[in-house]
C-alpha positions, -999 to 999 in steps of 0.1 A, spaced: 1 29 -192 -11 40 -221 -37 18 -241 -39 6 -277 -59 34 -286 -44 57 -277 -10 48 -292 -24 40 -323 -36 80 -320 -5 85 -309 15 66 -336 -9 83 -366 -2 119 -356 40 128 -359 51 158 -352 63 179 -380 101 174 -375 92 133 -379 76 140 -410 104 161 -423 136 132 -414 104 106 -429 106 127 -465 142 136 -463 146 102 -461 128 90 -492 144 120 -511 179 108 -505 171 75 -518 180 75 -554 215 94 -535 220 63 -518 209 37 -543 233 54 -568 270 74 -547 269 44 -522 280 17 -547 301 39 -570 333 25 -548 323 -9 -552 323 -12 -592 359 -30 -594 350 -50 -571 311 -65 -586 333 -65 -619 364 -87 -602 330 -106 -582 310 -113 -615 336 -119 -639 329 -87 -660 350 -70 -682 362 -36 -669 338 -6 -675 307 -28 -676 299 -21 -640 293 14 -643 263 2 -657 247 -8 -626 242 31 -623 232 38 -657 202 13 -658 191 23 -623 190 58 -639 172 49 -666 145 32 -642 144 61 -623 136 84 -651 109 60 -667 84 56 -637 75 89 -620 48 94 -651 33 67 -637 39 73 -600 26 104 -596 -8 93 -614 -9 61 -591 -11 87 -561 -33 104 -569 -57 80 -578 -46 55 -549 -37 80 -524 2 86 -511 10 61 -488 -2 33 -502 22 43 -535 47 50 -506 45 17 -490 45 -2 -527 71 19 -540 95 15 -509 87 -22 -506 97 -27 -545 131 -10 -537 139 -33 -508 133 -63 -527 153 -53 -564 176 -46 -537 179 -77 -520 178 -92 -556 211 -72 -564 226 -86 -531 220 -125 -540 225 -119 -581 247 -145 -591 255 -125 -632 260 -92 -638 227 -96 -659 209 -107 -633 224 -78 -609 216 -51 -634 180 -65 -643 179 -58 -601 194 -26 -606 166 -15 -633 135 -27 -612 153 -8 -582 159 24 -600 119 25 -612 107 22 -575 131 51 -565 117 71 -597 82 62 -577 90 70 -538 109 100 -548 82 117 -564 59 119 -533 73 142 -510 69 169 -527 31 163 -538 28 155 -494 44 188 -487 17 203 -512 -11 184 -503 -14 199 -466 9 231 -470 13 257 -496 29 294 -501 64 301 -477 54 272 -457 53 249 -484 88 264 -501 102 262 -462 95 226 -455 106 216 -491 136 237 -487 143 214 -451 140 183 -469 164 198 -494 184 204 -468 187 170 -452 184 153 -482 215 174 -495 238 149 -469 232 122 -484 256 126 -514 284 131 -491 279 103 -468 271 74 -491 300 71 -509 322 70 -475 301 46 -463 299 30 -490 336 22 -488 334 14 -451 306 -11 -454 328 -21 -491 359 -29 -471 345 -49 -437 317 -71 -454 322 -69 -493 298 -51 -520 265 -75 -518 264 -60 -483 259 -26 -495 224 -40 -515 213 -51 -484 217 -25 -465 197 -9 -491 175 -31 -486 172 -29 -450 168 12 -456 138 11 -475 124 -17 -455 122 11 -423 113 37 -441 79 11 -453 77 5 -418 77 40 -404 52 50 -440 24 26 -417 27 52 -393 25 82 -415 -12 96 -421 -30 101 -459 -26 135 -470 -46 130 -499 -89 126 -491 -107 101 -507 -129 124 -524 -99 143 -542 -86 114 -561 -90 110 -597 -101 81 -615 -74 56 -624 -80 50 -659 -55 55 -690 -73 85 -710 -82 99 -676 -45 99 -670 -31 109 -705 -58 138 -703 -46 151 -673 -10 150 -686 -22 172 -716 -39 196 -690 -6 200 -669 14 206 -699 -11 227 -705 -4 251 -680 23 276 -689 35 280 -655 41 242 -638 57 236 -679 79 266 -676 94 260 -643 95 227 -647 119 233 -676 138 262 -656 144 236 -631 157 208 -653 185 234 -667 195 247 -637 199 213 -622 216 202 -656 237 232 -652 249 222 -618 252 182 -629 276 185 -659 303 194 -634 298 164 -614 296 143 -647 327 154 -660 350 160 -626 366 126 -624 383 135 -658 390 171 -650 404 165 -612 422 131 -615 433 127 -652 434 167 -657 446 178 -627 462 147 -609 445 148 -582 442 114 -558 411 94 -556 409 104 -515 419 142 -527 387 140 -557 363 128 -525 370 153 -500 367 181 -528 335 164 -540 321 165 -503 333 204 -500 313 212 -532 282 191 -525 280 217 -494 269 239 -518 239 224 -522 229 224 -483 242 259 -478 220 269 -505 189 251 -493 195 262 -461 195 292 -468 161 287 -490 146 274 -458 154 309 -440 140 332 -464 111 312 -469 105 309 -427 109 348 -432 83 347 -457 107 362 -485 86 365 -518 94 330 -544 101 354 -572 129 369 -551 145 338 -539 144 319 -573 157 353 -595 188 356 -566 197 320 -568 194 316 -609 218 347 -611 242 335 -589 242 301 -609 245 323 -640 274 350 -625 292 321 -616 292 302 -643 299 328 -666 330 337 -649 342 301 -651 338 299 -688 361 332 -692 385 318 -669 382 289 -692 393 309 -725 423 325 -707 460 309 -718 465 290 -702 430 275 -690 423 279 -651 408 240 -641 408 245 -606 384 279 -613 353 256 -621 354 241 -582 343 274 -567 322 280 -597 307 242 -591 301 254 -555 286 286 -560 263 274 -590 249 244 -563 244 273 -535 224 290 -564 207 261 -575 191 250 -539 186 285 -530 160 284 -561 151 249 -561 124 245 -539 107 274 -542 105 263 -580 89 230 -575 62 247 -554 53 276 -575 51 254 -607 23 231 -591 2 258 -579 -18 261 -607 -30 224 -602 -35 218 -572 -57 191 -578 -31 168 -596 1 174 -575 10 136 -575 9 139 -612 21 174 -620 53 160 -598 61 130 -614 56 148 -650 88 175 -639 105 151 -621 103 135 -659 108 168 -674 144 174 -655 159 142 -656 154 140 -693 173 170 -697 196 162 -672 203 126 -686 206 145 -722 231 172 -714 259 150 -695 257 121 -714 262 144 -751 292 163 -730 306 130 -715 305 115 -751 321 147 -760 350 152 -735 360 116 -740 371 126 -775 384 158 -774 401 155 -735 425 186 -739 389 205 -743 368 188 -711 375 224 -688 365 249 -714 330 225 -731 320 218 -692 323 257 -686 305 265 -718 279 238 -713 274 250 -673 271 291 -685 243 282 -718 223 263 -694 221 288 -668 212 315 -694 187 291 -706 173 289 -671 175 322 -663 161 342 -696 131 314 -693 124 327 -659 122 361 -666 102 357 -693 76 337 -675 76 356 -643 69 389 -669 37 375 -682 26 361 -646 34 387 -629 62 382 -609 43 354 -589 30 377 -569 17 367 -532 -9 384 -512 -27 373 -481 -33 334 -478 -67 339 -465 -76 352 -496 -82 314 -506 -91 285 -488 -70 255 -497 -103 223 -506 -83 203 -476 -80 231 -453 -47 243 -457 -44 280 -466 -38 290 -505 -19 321 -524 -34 335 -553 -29 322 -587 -10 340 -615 -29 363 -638 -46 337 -664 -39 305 -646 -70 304 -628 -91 304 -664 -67 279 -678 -74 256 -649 -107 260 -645 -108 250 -685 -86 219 -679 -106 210 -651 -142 219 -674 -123 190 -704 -111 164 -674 -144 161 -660 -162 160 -697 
């Protein structure tokens, strides 16, 4: 029989699959909190006595939490370490959660909703700062491209469970099961070790943090990709934004026929990370993977805009474009997040919770401006979503290029070159980066 001890040894040392489902897991959070109570919106509205439309914004405010707090998140764990921020973060989510299960007012539910959504915008930003803090190169893009991967399920499992759960125990039972979610996951976070060593935290203090914002905005690179990701991901969102008025008032499709389409394209999205996981085990160079999945984004979408402008328009031609252009995005998606935080090593935590900012801003901007749009000009909703999809992949793409031209192409050599400060192995830093950082690092510490 095993003694304390030695579980306790036992229970602070998972293997690296646990640690993958762990992550996963806190990355499909903001899926769950969000496609899991999409069917149950009639129902809180019929529940809480609220005119019909207001409970869609039960999802807007909990976006709207989610995009306020990862500037402060990722600052917080680096400071405070990551699983004490994990543990926090997760324990705030069960609780709004359990507040949105017992609200008695659609006030009261969406004040819940907010607080939930800002704990998300926290938890989510860790795993990828985790993955960075012990891993980097192809085995960093690999595990983030797993998590991906997993993650990727979520969308298409919540909202049929969401249903399920809707239909045998009524909608307050999906918030606590919410609840219950992220209570586990804080659970399991006790049994997860620090990544982050005491003597590689920053101070916590307010000019200490708005100084290091200024020197990761600083860096050409992490700003860059950040902003390639944000449109390839708004790219790949307007689609999903604007499909319920394309596939069931456009086209006529049924409410089941617009779910089981919805779950056929969101396999896109693990496909393509899936396939980001492979090339990275096979230690594929980053600048290959990201250029192959931005031009698939941008073939497809371009071909779906001129299917678009044909007479008559094509609707049904943007699913296989919304499918390909999410196989695209994923393929290129992790290995984006990992490349742009190389530069600053030191502030992953931050530099995470500063893109994480950075896309959902411009993911928040570009489907609410072409919702606003298609509800006024409806006959016009195939051919702006096609037009809006193909400029942001162009975006994304012609920014790449032009930053992978003056760093080089992200070029990789041997990992031995450097040694990581927390023993992990690093790649070589783009031409320049490593005199900017070493300048940021020269004003933080002044």
């Amino acid at each position: 029989m095993k003694s304390a001890s030695s579980l306790i040894a036992y229970r602070m040392q998972p293997t690296r699959t646990q640690k993958l489902v762990f992550l996963a897991a806190i990355a499909a959070l903001t899926s769950l909190g969000v496609d899991m109570s999409l069917p149950a919106i009639p129902a809180i509205e019929a529940a809480l006595a609220a005119s019909t439309g207001h409970g869609i914004m039960t999802s807007s405010l909990f976006m709207a939490g989610f995009a306020l707090t990862p500037l402060f998140g990722g600052p917080l764990s680096d400071s405070l370490g990551r699983t004490r921020i994990m543990i926090l973060s997760l324990a705030g989510f069960a609780l709004a959660a359990l507040g949105c299960a017992l609200a008695p007012s659609l006030p009261c539910l969406l004040a819940f909703r907010f607080l939930q959504g800002c704990a998300s915008g926290i938890a989510t930003t860790l795993p990828l700062a985790v993955v960075g803090d012990r891993l980097t190169g192809p085995h960093a893009r690999q595990m983030m491209s797993e998590i991906a991967t997993l993650s990727s399920f979520m969308p298409i499992l919540a909202p049929a469970l969401g249903s399920s759960i809707l239909h045998l125990q009524g909608w307050r039972a999906l918030f606590a099961l919410e609840a219950g979610y992220a209570c586990l996951l804080a659970i399991v976070a006790f049994a997860m070790p620090e990544t982050l060593p005491v003597n590689a935290r920053q101070a916590l203090h307010p000019l200490r943090i708005l100084r290091n914002c200024g020197a990761l905005l600083d860096q050409p690179i992490l700003r860059n990709l950040a902003l390639v990701y944000g449109l390839a991901f708004a790219c790949t969102f307007c689609f999903t934004a604007v499909s319920p008025l394309i596939l069931i008032q456009r086209m006529g499709l049924s409410r089941s026929t617009y779910a089981l389409i919805f779950a056929i394209n969101s396999a896109g999205s693990i496909l393509g990370a899936g396939a980001s996981a492979v090339l990275n085990r096979r230690h594929v160079q980053a600048h290959r993977i990201v250029l192959t999945g931005l031009l698939l984004v941008v073939v497809a979408t371009t071909i779906g805009l001129l299917l678009q402008f044909r007479q008559p328009a094509l609707p049904a031609a943007l699913l296989p474009t919304a499918f390909v252009a999410l196989f695209g995005f994923n393929l290129a998606g992790p290995s984006l997040l990992v490349e742009a935080l190389r530069p600053a090593p030191h502030l992953r935590g931050s530099g995470s919770g500063l893109m994480r900012s950075i896309f959902t801003a411009l993911n928040f901007a570009t489907s609410t401006l072409l919702g606003v749009f298609c509800a006024q000009h409806l006959d016009l909703t195939e051919r702006a979503a096609a037009a809006t999809m193909a400029s942001l992949a162009g975006a994304a793409l012609v920014l790449y290029l032009a930053t992978a031209h003056r760093s080089g192409g992200f070029q990789e050599v041997d990992p031995a070159a450097f040694a990581h400060p927390h023993g992990a192995q690093q790649e070589t830093l783009p031409p320049g980066s490593r005199q900017r950082l070493q300048g940021a690092a020269r004003r933080m510490n002044s």
